[in-house]
C-alpha positions as CSV (number, residue, x, y, z in Angstrom):
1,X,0.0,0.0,0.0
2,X,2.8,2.5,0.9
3,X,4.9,1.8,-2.5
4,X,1.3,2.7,-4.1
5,X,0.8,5.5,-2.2
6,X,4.6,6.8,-3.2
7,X,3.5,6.2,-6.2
8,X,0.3,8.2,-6.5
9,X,2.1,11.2,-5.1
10,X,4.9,11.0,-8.5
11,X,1.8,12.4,-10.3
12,X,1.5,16.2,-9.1
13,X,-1.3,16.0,-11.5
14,X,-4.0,14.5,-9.1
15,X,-3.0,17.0,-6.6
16,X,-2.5,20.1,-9.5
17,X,-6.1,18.6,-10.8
18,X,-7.8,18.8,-7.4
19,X,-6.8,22.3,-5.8
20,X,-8.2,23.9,-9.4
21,X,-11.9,22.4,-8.4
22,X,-11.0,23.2,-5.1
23,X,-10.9,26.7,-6.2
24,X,-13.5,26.6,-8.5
25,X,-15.7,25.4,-6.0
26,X,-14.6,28.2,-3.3
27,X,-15.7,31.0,-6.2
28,X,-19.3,29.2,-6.7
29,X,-20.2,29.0,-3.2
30,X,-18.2,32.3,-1.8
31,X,-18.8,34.6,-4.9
32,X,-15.9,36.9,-3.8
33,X,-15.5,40.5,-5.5
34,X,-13.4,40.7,-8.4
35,X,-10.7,43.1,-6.7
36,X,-10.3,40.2,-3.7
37,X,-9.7,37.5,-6.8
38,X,-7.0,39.8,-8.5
39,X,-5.5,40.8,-4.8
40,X,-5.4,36.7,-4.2
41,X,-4.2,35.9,-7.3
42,X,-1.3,38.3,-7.4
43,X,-0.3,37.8,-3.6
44,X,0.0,34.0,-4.3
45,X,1.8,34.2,-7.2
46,X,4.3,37.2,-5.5
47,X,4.7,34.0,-2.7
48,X,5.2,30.7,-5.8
49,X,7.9,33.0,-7.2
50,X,9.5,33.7,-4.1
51,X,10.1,30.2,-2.6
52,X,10.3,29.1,-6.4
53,X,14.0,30.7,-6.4
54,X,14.4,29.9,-2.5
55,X,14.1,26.3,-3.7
56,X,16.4,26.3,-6.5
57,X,18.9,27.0,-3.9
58,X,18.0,23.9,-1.2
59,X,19.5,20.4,-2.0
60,X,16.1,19.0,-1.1
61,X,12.6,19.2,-1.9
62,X,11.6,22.4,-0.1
63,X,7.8,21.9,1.2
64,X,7.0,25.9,1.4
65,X,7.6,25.7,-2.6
66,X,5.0,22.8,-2.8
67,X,2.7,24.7,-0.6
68,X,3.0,27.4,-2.5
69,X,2.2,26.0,-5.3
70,X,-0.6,24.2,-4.4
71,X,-2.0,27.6,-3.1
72,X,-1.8,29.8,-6.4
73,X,-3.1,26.9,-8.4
74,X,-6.2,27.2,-5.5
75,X,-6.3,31.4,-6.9
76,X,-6.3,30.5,-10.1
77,X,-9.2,28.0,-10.0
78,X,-11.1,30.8,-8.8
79,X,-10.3,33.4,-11.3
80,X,-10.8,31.1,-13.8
81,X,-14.6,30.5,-12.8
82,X,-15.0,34.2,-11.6
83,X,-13.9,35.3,-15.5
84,X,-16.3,32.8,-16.8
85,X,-19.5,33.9,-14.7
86,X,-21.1,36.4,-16.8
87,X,-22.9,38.3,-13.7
88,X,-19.7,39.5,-13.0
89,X,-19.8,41.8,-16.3
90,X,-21.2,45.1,-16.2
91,X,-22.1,44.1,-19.7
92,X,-24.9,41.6,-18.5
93,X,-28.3,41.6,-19.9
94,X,-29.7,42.0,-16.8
95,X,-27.6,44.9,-15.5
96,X,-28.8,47.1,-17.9
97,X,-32.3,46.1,-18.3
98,X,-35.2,49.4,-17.8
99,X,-38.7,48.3,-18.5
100,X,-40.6,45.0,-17.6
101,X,-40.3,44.7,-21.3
102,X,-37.2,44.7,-23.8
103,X,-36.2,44.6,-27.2
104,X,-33.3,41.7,-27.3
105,X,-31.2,41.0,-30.3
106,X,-29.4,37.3,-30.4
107,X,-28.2,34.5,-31.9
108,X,-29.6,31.0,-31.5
109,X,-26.4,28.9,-30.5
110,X,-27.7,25.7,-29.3
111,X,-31.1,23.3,-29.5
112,X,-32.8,21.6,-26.4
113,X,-35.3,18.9,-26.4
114,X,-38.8,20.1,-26.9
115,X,-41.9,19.8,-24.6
116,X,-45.4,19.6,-26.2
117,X,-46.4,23.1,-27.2
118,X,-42.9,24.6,-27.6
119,X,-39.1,24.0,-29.2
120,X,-36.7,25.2,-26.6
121,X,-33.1,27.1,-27.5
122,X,-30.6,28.5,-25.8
123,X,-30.3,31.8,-27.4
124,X,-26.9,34.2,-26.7
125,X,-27.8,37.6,-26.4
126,X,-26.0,40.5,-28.2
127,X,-28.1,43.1,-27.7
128,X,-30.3,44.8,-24.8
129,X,-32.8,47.8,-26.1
130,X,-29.6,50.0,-27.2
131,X,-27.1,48.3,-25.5
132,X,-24.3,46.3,-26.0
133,X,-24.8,43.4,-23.8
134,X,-23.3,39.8,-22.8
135,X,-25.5,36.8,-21.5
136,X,-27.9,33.9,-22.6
137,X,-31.8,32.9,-22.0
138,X,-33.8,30.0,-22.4
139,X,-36.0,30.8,-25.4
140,X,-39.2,28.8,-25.8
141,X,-40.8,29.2,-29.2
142,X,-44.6,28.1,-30.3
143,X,-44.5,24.9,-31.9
144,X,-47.4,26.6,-34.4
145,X,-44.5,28.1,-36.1
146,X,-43.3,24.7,-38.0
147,X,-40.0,25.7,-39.2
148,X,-37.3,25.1,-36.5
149,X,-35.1,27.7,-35.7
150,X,-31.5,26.9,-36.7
151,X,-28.4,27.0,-34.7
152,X,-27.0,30.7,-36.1
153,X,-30.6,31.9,-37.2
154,X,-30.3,35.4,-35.6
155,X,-33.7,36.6,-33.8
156,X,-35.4,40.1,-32.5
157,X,-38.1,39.6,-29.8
158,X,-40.0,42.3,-27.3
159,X,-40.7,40.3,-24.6
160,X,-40.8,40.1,-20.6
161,X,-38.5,37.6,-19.0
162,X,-38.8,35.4,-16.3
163,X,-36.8,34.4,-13.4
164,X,-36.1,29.9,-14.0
165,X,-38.2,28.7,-11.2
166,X,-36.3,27.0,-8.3
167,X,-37.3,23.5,-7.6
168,X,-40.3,23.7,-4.7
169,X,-39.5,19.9,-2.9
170,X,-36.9,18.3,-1.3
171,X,-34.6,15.9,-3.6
172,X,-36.1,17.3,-6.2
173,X,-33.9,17.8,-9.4
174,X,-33.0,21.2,-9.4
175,X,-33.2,22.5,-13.2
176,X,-32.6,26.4,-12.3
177,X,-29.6,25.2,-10.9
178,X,-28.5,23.2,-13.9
179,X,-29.1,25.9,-16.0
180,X,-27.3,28.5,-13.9
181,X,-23.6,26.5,-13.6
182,X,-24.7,27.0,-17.5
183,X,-25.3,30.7,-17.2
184,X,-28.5,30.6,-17.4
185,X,-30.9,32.3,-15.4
186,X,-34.4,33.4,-17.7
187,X,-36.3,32.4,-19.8
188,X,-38.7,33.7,-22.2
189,X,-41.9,32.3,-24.4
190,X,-43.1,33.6,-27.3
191,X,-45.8,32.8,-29.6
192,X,-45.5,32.4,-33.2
193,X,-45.1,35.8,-34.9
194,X,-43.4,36.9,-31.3
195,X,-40.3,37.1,-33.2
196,X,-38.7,38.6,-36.6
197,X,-36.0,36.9,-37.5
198,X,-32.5,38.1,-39.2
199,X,-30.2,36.5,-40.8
200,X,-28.3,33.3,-40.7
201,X,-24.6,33.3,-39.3
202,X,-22.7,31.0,-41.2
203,X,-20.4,30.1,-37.7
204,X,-19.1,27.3,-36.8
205,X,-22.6,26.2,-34.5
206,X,-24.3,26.5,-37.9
207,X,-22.3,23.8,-40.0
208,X,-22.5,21.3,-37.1
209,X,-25.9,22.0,-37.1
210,X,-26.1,21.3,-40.8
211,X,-24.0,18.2,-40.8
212,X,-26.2,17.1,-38.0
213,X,-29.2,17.2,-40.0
214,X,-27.7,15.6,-43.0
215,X,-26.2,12.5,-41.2
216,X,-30.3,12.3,-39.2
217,X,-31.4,12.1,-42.8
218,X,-29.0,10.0,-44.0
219,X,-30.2,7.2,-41.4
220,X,-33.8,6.6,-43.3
221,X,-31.9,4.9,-46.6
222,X,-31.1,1.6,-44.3
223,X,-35.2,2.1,-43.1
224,X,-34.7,2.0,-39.3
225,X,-37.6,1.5,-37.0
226,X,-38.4,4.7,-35.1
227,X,-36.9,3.8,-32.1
228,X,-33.3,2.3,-33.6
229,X,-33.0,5.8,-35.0
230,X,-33.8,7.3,-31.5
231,X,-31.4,5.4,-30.1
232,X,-28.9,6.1,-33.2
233,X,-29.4,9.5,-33.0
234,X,-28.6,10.2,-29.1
235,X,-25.7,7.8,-29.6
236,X,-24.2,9.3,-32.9
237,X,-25.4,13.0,-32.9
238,X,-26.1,13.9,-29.2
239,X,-29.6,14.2,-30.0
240,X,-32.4,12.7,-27.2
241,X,-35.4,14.7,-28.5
242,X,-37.0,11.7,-30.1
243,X,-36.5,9.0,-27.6
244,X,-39.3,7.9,-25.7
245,X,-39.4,8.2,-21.8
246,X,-39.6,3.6,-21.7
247,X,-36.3,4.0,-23.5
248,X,-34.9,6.3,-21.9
249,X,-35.3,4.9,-18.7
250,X,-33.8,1.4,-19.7
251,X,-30.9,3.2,-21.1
């Protein structure tokens, strides 16, 4: 056990690996200010380089290097998580929001499984009544409208948007939550002819989205049953929308 042991701790990068979530997780549950994260961050690494060159001067490991180390790697998990939180931007949708309703610009940058009246997207927001803003929302969209909106399709919409209810019992699977580590934190329905939509961006989201669609097609030439391509598609293409809760569940 102890020549194991020896030989776990050859591998700083279990250690290296751990004291970044460590960090991470002291930023999500602390939420310290952005000049304590900088202070932190430059105090630590002021110390690493400090007993970095009193160490190249010891014969032996030097444990205050280690420590050291292990500290500013701590800082640096949780600048890394504070820099991508965007509430900490001034630039955030909802730091600059006036009335109870606003006139958002954005781009549709991802596709979430559907309920029974609407198709869901995460949609990235670029612009807040006249300002420049930062930040995405959970868009549900009428299923009346039969198009679906394409990853890149840029949308306008005057809406109102809602707060992602918390989950009310105990043990209960918390989807604000889920959605926030996501940065996520409204939503928004509209009806069909509740939004005018722009023009398609050509990025990078769009041709995956594109291949996606070709490859799903592709799939009815060998005449699967519905669920085989259910199953095909979540496997191959990430896609769950179509499988059915039995299946699902088995999986």
């Amino acid at each position: 056990h102890s020549n194991r042991k020896m030989k776990v701790l050859k591998y700083p990068i279990i250690t290296i690996t751990v004291s970044f979530v460590l960090g991470i997780l002291a930023n999500y549950f602390f939420k310290p200010s952005f000049q304590y994260v900088i202070l932190s961050t430059v105090l630590f690494l002021s110390v690493f380089i400090f007993t970095f060159f009193r160490a190249r001067k010891k014969l032996f490991q030097d444990v205050f290097f280690g420590i050291a180390g292990y500290f500013l790697i701590i800082t640096l998990g949780v600048l890394t998580h504070h820099i991508h939180t965007d509430l900490n931007y001034e630039n955030h949708y909802s730091k600059v929001m006036m009335h109870e309703k606003n006139v958002f610009v954005g781009t549709i940058s991802s596709i979430i499984k559907p309920n029974e009246k609407y198709n869901k997207y995460v949609l990235d927001l670029e612009r807040c009544d006249d300002n420049d803003v930062i930040g995405k929302i959970l868009l549900y969209y009428s299923k009346e409208d039969l198009n679906i909106l394409p990853v890149g399709q840029r949308i306008v919409l005057y809406k109102k948007l809602h707060a992602i209810p918390k989950a009310f019992n105990p043990n209960q699977f918390d989807y604000s939550k889920y959605l926030e580590k996501q940065n996520i934190y409204h939503q928004v329905f509209c009806g069909k002819g509740e939004i005018k939509k722009l023009e398609v961006e050509n990025n990078l989201g769009h041709f995956f989205f594109e291949l996606r669609i070709k490859l799903k097609n592709s799939f009815s030439i060998h005449q699967f049953t519905p669920k085989t391509r259910a199953v095909l598609e979540a496997l191959l293409l990430g896609n769950r929308s179509d499988m059915d809760k039995e299946t699902m569940n088995n999986y």
